[in-house]
N, C-alpha and C positions, 0 to 999 in steps of 0.2 A: 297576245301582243303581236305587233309589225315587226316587218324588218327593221324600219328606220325608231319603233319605240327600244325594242330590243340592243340596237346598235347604243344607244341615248344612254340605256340602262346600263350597257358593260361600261359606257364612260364614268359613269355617278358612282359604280361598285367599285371601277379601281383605284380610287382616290388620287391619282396621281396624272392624269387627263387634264388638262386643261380648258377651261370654259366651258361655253353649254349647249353647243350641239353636239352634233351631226345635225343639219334640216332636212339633209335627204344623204340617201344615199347611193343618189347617181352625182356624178362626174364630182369628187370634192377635191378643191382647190388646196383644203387644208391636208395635209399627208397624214397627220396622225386620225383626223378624222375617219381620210381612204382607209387605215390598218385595222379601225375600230371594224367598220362597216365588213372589212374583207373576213376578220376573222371571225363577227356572226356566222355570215355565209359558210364559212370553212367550217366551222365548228357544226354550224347545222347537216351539213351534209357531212360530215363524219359521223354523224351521230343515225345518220339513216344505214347510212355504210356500215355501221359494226353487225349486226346480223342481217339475214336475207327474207328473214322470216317474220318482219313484224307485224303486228296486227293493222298498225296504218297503213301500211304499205299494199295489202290486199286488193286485189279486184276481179273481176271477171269478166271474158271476154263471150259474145255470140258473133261463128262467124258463118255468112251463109255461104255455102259452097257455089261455083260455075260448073256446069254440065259439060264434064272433058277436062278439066284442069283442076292436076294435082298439089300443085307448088302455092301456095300464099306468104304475103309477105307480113313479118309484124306489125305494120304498119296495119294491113288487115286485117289481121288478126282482133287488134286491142282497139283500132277505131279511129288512131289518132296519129300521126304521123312524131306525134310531142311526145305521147306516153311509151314510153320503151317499157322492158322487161326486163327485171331482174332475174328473175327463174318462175317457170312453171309449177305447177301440183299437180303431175302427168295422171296422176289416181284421181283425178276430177273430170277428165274428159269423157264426154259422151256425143252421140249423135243420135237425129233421128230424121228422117222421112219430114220436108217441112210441108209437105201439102195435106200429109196424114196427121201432125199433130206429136206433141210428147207421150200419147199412148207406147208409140213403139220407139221411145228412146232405149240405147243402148251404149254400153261403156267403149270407150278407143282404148286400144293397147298401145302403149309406146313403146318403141322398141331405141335401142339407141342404134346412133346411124350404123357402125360397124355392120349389125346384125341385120336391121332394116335392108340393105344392101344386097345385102347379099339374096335375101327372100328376094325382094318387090323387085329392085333395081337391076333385075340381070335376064337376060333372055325374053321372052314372050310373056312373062309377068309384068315386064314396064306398061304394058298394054292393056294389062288387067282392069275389069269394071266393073262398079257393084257400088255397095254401100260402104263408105270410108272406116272399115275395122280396126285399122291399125297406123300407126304414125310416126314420122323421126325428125326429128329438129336440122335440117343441114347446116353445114359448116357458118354456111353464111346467113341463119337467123330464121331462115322461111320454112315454114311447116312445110311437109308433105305429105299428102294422107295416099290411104292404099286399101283396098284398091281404087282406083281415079273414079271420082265420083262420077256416076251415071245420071242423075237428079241433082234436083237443088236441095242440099241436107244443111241441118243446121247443129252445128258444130259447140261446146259448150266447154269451158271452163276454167279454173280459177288461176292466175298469175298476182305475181309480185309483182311490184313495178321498180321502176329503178329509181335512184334516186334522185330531186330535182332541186336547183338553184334557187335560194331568194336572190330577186336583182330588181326589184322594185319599192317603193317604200312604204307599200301597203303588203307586201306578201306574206305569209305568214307561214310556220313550219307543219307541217304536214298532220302531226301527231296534236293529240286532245289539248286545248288552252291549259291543263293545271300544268302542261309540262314545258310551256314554252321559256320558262328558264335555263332549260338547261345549256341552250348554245351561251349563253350569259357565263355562267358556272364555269363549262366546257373550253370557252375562248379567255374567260380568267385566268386559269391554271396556266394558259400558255402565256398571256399576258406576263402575268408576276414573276416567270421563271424568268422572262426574259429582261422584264425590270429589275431582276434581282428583291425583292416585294418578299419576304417570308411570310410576312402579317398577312397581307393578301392570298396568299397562294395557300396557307395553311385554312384559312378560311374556304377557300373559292373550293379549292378538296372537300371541305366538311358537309357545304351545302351541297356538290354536286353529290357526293355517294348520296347523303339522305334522299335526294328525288330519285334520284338513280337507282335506288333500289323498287320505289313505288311503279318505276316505270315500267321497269322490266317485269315486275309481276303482273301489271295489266296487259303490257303491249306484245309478251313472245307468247308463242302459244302453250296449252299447257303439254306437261309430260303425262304420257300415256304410257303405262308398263301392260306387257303380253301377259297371259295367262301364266299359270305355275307349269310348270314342266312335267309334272308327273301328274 
């Protein structure tokens, strides 16, 4: 479902809305329309928002490096000046030689900045050049690899993204269609609390855990346990 079906639906589910839009849900004249429509929204992006790790949320960056320049900006990184970052999977990055090919790809170590710092950023090492081994995130979002590439390498892997807005009346929520109820569900809950609604809210509860539990089992990743200790 859409923004603007989904918006339709929390009106029809609270019983106590009146009439039979929302027709869209840009600029509405009607207020309780504008709350319907805002608390999809809200709801949807809370719902990206409770973990960092979901499966929809996934993706992967290629970034080619400049010969002599260490710093890149996310923007670079991901492709898109739209798609930000939620968090990295620092254990996914690699590089390799783009004129030789993925025969000789190799892992990047991350380091966090403290420590990167101190190695790469200090003395006759800022100057450093070679094949981009190692890497730290600065304050301000921009990779920096190390040491400063010599070649054009290409740089690989997987990020989170952050989480994005419906604001149009076709958008739709990021995660597989069986689970676009849930901002319905999600924006219910708050709905009936604030109508005072028991009948509702006891309900809008019941539906959300049931999906809510389907979700979570498809969408976080699974758990992996270590080996035995002895």
């Amino acid at each position: 479902m859409n923004y603007l079906q989904l918006a339709n639906r929390l009106r029809l589910e609270s019983g106590g809305i009146s009439g039979t839009g929302p027709t869209t849900v840009v600029g509405n004249s009607n207020n309780e329309y504008a709350r319907v429509c805002n608390w999809i929204a809200d709801a949807d992006v809370e719902i990206q928002l409770k973990y960092d790790d979901w499966r929809f949320m996934w993706n992967q960056f290629s970034l080619a490096t400049v010969s002599g320049t260490a710093e890149y900006t996310e923007a670079a990184i991901t492709g898109s000046a739209a798609l930000g970052v939620s968090r990295y999977d620092y254990e996914s990055f690699r590089y390799y030689l783009t004129s030789a090919g993925i025969g000789n790809e190799q892992h990047i170590i991350h380091r966090e900045y403290r420590y990167f710092r101190e190695r790469w950023l200090i003395g006759n090492n800022r100057a450093s050049t070679g094949a981009p081994s190692e890497c730290t995130f600065l304050p301000n979002r921009k990779i920096h690899l190390a040491p400063i590439p010599n070649a054009i390498y290409t740089v690989t892997g997987d990020f989170y993204r952050n989480s994005v807005r419906m604001t149009l009346d076709g958008d739709e929520p990021l995660y597989p269609s069986q689970f676009h109820m849930l901002p319905v569900w999600w924006a219910l809950v708050k709905y009936a609390g604030l109508e005072e609604a028991p009948a509702v809210y006891t309900n809008a509860q019941n539906q959300l855990s049931l999906l809510w539990g389907a979700f979570e089992r498809q969408e976080r990743p699974n758990v992996t346990f270590g080996g035995p200790l002895v």
